[in-house]
N, C-alpha and C positions, 0 to 999 in steps of 0.2 A: 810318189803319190801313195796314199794309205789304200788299203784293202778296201771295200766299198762304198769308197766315195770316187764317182764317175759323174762328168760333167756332161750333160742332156746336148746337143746342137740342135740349133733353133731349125725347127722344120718349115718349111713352107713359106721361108723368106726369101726375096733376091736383094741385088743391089740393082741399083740403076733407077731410072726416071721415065714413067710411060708419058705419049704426046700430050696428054691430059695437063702434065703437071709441068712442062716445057710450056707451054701455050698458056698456061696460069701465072709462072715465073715471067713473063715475057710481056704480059700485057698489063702486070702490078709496078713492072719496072717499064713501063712507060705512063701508066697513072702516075707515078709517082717521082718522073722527070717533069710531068706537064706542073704537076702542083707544085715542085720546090720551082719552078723557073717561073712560073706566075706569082710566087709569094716575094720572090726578089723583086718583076717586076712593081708589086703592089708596095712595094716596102722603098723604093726609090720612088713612086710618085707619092707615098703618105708622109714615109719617113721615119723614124726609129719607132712614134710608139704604135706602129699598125705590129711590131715582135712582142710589146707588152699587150695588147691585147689578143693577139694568138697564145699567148702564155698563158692568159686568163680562161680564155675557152677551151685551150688546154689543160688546164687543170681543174674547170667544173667538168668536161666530157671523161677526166680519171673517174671523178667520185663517181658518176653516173655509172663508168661502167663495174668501180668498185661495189655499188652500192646493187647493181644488178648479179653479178658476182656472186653475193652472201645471201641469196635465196636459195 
C-alpha cells in the first residue's frame, strides 16, 4: 500500500435485518404467491390470451411509470 492512501471504514453501518424489514419481506412474499396462483387460476379458465393481455397492461404501466420517472 502507498504512503497516504488509507481506506476510510464505513461507520455507522450493521448488517442484519430489523423486524421491520422481515415483516415487509414476509408479507410481499405472500401478496405475491396470492397473485401468481390467481393469474394461473384466471389463465386456465380464460385461456392463453388473458398472458397477452397482462403483457399489454404490462407494458403500458412501464411507460407510465417510465414516463413518471423523467420528471
Amino acid at each position: 500500500m502507498r504512503k497516504g492512501l488509507e481506506v476510510a471504514e464505513p461507520e455507522g453501518y450493521q448488517r442484519g435485518l430489523g423486524t421491520r424489514q422481515i415483516q415487509m419481506l414476509a408479507i410481499g412474499g405472500t401478496i405475491g404467491t396470492g397473485l401468481f396462483l390467481g393469474a394461473g387460476e384466471n389463465i386456465a379458465k380464460a385461456g392463453p390470451s388473458l398472458i397477452l393481455t397482462y403483457a399489454v397492461a404490462g407494458l403500458m404501466l412501464f411507460f407510465v411509470m417510465r414516463a413518471l420517472g423523467s420528471c
